[in-house]
N, C-alpha and C positions, 0 to 999 in steps of 0.2 A: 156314785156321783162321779163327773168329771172331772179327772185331773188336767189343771192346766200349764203344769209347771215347764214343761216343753215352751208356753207363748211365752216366759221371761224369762228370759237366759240370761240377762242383764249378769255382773260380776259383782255390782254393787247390790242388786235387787234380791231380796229374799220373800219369799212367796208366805204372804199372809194370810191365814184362812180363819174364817168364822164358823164355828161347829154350832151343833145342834143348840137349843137353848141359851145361844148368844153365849157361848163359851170358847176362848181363843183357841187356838189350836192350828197347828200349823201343815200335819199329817192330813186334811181332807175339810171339808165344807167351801162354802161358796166362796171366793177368793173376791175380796175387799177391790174395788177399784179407788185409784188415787185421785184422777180426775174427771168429770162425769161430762158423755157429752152435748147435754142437753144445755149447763152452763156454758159451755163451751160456744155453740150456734148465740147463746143468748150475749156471751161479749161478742161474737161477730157482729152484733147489731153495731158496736161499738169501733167497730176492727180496722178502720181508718186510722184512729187512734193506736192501734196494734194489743190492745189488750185481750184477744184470745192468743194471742202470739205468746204473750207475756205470763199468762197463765198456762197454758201448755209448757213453757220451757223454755221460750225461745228468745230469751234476751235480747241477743243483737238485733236479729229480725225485727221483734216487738223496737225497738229504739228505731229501725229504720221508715218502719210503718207510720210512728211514729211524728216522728219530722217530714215525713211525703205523703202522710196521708194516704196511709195503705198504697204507695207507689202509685200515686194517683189516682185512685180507688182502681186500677185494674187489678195489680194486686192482693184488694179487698173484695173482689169479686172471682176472685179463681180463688181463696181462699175456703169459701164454701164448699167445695170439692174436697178439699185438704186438711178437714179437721179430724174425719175419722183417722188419717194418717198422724196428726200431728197426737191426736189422744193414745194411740198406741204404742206411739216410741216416749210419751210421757209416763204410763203404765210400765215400763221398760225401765224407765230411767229414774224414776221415783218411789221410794217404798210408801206403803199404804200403812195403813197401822192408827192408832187414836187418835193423833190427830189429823181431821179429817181438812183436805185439800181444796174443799169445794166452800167446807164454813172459814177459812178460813182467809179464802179469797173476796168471799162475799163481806167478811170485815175489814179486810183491807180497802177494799172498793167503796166501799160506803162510810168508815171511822175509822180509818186510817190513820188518818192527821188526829185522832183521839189516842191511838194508841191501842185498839181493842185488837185486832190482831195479836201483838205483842203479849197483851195480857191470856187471849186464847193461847198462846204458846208456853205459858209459864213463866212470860220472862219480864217479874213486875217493874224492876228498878226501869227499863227500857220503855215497858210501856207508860212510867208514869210520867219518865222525861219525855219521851213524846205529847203526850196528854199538857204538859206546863212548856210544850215551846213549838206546837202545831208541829209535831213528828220530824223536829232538829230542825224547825225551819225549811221544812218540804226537803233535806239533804238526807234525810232518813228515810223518807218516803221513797225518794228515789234509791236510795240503795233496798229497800223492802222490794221494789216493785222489779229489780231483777236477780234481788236473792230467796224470794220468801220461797219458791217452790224447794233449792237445797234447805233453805230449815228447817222446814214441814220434815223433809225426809231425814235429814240428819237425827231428828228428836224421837221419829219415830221409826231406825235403826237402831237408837240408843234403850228406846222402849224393849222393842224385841229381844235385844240380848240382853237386857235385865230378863224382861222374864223369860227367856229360856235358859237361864243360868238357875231362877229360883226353880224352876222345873226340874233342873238335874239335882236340886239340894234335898228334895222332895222325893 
């Protein structure tokens, strides 16, 4: 099989792999992607808005698009060129691992203001104040909408060294 661990060099990224019969493993199998880029072209539908910005990573940008309207939609149409790019430095800059980056975009975008994201994440007191005050009054929505890609990854860097720590107990 091939190794990919040459494509993330990232400092922060550590290379996750799925072994034989859906068993973790980090030494070889097909390396997990974080973000896929078929979602990705599918918020460019949206990308005026800046929401493939926003889901790749790209905060400020996604807020610039955002208020201009994908820069007037020129912006929004050179962007189609720039997703393979933008998916690759997000692969880079994001750990993959359980929870997955693409479900949990797709809850945020759709029950958001419910809280279901949150609760995908593990984090029920957050999501259920979400859920009893429409996601803080849309002030958590927006802070969701340019943190959720570090939380994804932060929880599941957190995963990883759990279980490669019970790995070495073992």
């Amino acid at each position: 099989m091939m190794n990919n661990s040459n494509q993330f060099s990232g400092s922060s990224k550590t290379n996750y792999f799925v072994g034989d019969a859906g068993k973790i493993r980090v030494e070889h199998g097909e390396l997990l992607e974080s973000h896929s880029l078929s979602l990705g072209y599918v918020l460019w539908l949206f990308g005026f808005l800046g929401t493939h910005r926003f889901y790749f990573g790209r905060p400020i940008s996604g807020v610039i698009w955002l208020l201009t309207f994908g820069l007037f939609g020129i912006g929004w149409l050179v962007d189609i060129c720039l997703i393979p790019e933008m998916k690759q430095t997000a692969e880079r800059e994001f750990q993959s691992g359980p929870l997955d980056f693409n479900l949990a975009w797709i809850f945020f975008i759709l029950l958001g203001v419910f809280g279901v994201h949150r609760f995908y994440q593990g984090k029920l007191f957050t999501g259920l104040a979400f859920f009893f005050t429409a996601g803080f009054f849309g002030f958590g929505l927006i802070y969701d909408l340019l943190t959720l890609n570090n939380q994804l990854s932060e929880l599941n860097q957190r995963w990883l060294r759990k279980s490669q720590k019970a790995a070495v107990r073992h």
